[in-house]
PATOR-428710 format. One line per 3 residues: number of its first residue (from 0); their letters; for each residue x, y, z of C-alpha. Coordinates in Angstrom, 2 decimals. Example, Ala and Ser with C-alpha at 12.3 -4.5 7.8 and 13.67 -1.06 7.14 Angstrom:
# residues 2
0 = as = 12.30/-4.50/7.80 ~ 13.67/-1.06/7.14 $
END
This chain:
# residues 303
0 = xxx = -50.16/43.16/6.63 ~ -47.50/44.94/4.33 ~ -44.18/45.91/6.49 $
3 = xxx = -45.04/49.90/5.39 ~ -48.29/49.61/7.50 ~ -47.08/48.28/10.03 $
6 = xxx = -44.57/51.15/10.41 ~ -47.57/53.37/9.83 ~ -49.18/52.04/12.77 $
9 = xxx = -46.30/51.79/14.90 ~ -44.96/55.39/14.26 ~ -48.75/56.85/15.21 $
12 = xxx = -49.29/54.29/18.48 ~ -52.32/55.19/20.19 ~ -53.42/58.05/17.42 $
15 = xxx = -55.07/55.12/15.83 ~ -57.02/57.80/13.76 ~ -54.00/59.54/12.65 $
18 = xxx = -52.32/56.22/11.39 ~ -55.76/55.54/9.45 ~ -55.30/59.41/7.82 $
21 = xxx = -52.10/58.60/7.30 ~ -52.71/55.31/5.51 ~ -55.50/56.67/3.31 $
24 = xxx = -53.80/59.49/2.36 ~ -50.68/57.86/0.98 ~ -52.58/54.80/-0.50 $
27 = xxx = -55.36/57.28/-2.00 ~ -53.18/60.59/-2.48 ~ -54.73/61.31/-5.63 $
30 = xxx = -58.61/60.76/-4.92 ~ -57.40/62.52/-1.16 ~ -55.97/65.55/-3.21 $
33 = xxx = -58.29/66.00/-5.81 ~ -61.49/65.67/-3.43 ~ -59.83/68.15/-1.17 $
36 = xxx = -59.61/70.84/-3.70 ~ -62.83/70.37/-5.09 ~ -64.80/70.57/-2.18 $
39 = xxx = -62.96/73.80/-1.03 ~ -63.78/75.69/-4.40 ~ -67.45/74.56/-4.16 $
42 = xxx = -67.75/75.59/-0.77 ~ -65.67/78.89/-0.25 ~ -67.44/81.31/-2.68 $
45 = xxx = -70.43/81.08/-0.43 ~ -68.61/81.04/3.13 ~ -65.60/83.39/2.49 $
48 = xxx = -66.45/86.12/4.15 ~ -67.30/84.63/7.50 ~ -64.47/85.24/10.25 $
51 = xxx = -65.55/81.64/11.28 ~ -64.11/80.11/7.79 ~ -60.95/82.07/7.96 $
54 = xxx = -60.55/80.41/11.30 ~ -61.18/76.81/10.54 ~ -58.77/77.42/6.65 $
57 = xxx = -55.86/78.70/9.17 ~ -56.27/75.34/11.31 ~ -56.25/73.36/8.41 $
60 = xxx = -53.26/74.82/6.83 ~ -51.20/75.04/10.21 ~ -51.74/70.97/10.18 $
63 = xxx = -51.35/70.52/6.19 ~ -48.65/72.94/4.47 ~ -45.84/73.69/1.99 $
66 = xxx = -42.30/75.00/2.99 ~ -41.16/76.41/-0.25 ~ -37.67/75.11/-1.67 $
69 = xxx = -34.56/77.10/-3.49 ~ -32.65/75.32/-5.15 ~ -29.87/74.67/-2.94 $
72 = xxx = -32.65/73.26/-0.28 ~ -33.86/70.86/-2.55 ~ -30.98/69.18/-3.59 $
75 = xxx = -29.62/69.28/0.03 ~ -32.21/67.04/0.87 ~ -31.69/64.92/-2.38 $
78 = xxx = -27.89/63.96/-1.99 ~ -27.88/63.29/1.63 ~ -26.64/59.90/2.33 $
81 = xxx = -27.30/59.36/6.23 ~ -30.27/59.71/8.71 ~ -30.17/63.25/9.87 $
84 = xxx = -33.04/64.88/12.39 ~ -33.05/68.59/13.72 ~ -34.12/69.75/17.16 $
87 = xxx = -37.40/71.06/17.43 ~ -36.18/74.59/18.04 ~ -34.46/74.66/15.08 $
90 = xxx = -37.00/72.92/12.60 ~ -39.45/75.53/13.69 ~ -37.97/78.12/12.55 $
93 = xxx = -37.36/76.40/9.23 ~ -41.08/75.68/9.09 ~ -42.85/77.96/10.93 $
96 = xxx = -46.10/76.75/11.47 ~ -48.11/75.89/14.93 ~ -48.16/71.92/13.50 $
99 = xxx = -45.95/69.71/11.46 ~ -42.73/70.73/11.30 ~ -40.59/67.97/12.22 $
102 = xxx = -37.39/67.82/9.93 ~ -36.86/63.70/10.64 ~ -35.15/62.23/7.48 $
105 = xxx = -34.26/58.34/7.28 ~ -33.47/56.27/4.77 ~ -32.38/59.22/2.19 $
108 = xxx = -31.26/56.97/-0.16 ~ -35.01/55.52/-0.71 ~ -36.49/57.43/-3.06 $
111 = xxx = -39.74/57.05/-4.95 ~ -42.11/59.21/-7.76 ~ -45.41/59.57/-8.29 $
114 = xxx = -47.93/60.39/-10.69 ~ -48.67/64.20/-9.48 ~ -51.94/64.21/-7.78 $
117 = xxx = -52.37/67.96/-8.69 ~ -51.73/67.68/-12.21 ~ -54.62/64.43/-12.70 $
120 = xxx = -56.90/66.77/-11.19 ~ -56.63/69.59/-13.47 ~ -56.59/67.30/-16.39 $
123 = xxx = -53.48/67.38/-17.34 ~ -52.21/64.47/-20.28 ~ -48.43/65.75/-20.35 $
126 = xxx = -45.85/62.81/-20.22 ~ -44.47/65.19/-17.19 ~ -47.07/63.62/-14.45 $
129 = xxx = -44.35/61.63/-13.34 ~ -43.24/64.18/-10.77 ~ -43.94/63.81/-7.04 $
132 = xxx = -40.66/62.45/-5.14 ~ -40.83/61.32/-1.88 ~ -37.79/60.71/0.41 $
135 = xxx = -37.21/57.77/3.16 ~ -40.11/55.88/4.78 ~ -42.55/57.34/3.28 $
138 = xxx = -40.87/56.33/-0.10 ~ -40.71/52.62/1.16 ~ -44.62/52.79/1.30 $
141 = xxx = -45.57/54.08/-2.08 ~ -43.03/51.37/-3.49 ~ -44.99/48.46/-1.59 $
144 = xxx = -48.61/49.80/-2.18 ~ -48.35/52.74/-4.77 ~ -48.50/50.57/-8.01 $
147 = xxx = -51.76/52.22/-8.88 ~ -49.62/56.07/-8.53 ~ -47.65/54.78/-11.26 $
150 = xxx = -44.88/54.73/-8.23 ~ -41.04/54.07/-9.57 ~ -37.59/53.94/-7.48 $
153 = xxx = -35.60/56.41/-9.04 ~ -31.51/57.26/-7.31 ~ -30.94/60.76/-5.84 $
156 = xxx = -29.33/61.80/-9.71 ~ -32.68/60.91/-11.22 ~ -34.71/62.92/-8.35 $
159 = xxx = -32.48/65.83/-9.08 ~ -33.12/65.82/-12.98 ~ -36.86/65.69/-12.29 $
162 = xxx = -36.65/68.85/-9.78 ~ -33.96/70.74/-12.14 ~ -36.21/70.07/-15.11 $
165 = xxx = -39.40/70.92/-13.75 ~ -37.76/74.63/-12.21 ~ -36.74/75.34/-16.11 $
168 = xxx = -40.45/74.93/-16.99 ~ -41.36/77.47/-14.19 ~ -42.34/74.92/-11.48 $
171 = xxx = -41.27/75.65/-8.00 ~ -40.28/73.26/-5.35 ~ -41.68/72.59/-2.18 $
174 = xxx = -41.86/70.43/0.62 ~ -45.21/69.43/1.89 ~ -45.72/68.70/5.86 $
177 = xxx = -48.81/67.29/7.28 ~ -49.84/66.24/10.88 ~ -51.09/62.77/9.51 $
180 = xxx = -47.76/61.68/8.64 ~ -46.41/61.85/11.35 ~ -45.57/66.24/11.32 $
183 = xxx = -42.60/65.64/8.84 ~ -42.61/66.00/5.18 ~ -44.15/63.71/2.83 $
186 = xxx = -43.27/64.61/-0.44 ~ -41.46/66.81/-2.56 ~ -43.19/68.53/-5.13 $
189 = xxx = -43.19/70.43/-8.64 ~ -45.90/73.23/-8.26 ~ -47.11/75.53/-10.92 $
192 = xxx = -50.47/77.26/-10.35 ~ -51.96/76.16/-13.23 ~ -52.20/72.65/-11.94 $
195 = xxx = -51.49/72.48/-8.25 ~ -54.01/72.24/-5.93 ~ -51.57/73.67/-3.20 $
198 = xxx = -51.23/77.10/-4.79 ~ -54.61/77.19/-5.79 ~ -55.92/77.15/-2.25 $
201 = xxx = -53.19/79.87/-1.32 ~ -54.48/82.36/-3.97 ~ -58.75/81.60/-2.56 $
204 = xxx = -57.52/81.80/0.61 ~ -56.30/85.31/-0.08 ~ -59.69/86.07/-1.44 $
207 = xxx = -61.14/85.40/2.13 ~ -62.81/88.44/3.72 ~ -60.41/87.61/6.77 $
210 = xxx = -57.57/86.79/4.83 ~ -54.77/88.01/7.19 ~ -52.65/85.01/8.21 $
213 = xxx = -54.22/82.60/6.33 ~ -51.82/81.02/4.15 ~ -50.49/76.95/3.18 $
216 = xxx = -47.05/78.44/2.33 ~ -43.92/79.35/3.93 ~ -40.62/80.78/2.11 $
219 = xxx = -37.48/79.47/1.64 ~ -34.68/80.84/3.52 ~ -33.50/82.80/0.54 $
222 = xxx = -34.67/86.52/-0.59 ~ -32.67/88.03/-3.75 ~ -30.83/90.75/-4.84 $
225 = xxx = -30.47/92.43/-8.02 ~ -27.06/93.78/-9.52 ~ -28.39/96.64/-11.14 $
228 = xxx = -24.64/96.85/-14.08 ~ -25.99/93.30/-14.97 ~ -29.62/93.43/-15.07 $
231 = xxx = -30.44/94.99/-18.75 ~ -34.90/94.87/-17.61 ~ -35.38/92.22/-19.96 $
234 = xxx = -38.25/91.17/-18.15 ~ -37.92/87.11/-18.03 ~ -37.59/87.56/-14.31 $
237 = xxx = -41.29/89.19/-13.75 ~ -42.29/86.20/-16.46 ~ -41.73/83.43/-14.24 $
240 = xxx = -42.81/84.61/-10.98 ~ -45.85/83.34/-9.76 ~ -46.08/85.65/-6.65 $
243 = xxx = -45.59/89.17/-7.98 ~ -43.34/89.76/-6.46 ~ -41.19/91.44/-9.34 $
246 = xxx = -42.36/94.04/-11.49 ~ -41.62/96.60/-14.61 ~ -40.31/100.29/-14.04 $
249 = xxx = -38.06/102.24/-16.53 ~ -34.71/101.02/-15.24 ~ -35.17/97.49/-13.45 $
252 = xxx = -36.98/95.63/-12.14 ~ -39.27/96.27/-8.90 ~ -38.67/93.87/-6.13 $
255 = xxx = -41.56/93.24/-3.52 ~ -39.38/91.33/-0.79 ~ -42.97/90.58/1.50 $
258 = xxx = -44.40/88.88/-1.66 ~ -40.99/86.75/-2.26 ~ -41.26/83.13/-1.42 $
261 = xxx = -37.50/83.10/-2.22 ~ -38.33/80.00/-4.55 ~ -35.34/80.90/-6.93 $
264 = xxx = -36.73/80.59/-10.29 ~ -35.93/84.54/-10.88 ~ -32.46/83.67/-10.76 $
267 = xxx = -32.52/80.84/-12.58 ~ -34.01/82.13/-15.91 ~ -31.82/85.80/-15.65 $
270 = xxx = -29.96/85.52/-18.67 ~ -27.04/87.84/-17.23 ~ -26.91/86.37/-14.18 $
273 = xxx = -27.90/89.60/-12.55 ~ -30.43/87.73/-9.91 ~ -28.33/86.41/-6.90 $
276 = xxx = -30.18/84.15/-3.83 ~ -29.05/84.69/-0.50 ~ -29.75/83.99/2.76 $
279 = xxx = -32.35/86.30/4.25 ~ -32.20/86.45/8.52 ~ -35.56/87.76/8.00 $
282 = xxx = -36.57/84.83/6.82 ~ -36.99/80.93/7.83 ~ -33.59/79.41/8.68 $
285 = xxx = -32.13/77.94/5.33 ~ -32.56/74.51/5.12 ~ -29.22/73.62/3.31 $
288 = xxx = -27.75/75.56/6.28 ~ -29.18/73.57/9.02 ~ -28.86/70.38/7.47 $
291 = xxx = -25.08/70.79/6.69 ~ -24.60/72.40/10.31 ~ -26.23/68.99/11.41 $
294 = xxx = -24.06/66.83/9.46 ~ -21.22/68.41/10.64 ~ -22.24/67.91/14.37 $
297 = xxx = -22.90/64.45/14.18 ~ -20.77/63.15/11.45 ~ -17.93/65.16/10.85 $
300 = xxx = -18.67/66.84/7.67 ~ -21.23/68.05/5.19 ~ -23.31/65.01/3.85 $
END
């Protein structure tokens, strides 16, 4: 038995059922993902507008979710060099669902990519498939068993050049979290809704009857603001949001704060600079925050 099993089976204990989901999921994460999708989009247009399936959706996203990334979250969690955990408390409110939460990193340093489960699925044939980074144990068992995910050990510079290219091709980053692995974050991904499976389900689960509540996404801890002397309404900001959450008037543009996952990308492609990201109390703690308030607490300084 490979040493990344073992630790499978060791973190679940008892939950031998979890450690098998667990196992299968990582080993399989591109059968698990595309199989998953496919039998939701068969099966909803004939059950969505039963209270019953809005129930059993929510319970499945409150166990299997994305806590969208800015910017300055994702490469937090790509240039750490020590073990760093957060109190429960705490991690909740930086991913607020019922389930899966945990923010547990060890072993930063270990990272490993993945062919993008999301992207096979949708047919995609780009030489970008390459994509899905996972950080710390979960890393160490894609590079002892994920030879058939096309699975390469890449440093924390080449993780950040995947991410930062990716975001300039309107991708947004998240952080997926999922009971099964143990309530912490399994990988970090590129998501466009083209070809993710993630977002997809988001958008049909907003078609539900009952859709209030139902949702596989959280924001970031970010919200923007728009410096109106700056902004000339050029429009590349509405362009690359996938959410809405910007739109045309006469002067500037329209901001829709309760549609704003706060992924960043606005900001990124204003060509004045006119977009700023900051830290919204309204929203989930910041994750850079918290993980640099950590670092100073138990080592002394910002990691």
């Amino acid at each position: 038995m490979k040493d990344s099993t073992k630790g499978i089976i060791k973190m679940h204990g008892l939950r031998v059922d979890r450690a098998l989901h667990h196992y299968l999921y990582l080993k399989y994460y591109d059968i698990y993902v595309k199989y998953f999708y496919l039998s939701a989009r068969s099966a909803l247009p004939f059950i969505s507008s039963f209270k019953f399936t809005s129930m059993v959706l929510k319970g499945i996203f409150e166990r299997f979710h994305a806590r969208v990334l800015s910017q300055n979250e994702a490469v937090k969690i790509l240039t750490l060099d020590e073990n760093i955990s957060l109190d429960e408390e705490t991690s909740k409110r930086i991913v607020p669902f019922r389930y899966a939460y945990n923010i547990l990193l060890q072993n930063p340093r270990t990272i490993a990519v993945v062919d993008c489960p999301c992207r096979k699925a949708f047919g995609e044939k780009s030489d970008d498939l390459n994509v899905c980074i996972c950080v710390g144990n979960n890393a160490m068992f894609w590079l002892e068993q994920g030879k058939r995910l096309n699975v390469r050990k890449i440093s924390q510079k080449e993780a950040l050049e995947i991410v930062r290219k990716e975001r300039s091709k309107g991708s947004i980053t998240t952080a997926w979290f999922k009971v099964a692995t143990g309530g912490r974050s399994g990988v970090i991904c590129s998501c466009h809704p083209d070809f993710c499976v993630g977002m997809r389900g988001m958008l049909m689960a907003k078609d539900l009857k009952y859709s209030e509540g139902v949702t596989n996404h959280a924001p970031s801890g970010y919200s923007i603001k728009i410096d109106n002397e700056l902004c000339n309404n050029c429009g590349k900001c509405i362009s690359v949001c996938h959410f809405k959450a910007l739109a045309l008037s006469q002067e500037r543009p329209l901001y829709d704060k309760k549609s704003c996952f706060g992924c960043g990308l606005c900001a990124e492609s204003c060509p004045n600079n006119a977009i700023t990201i900051t830290p919204d109390p309204d929203r989930p703690l910041s994750l850079d925050i918290e993980l640099d308030r950590a670092c100073k607490e138990k080592y002394g300084g910002a990691l």
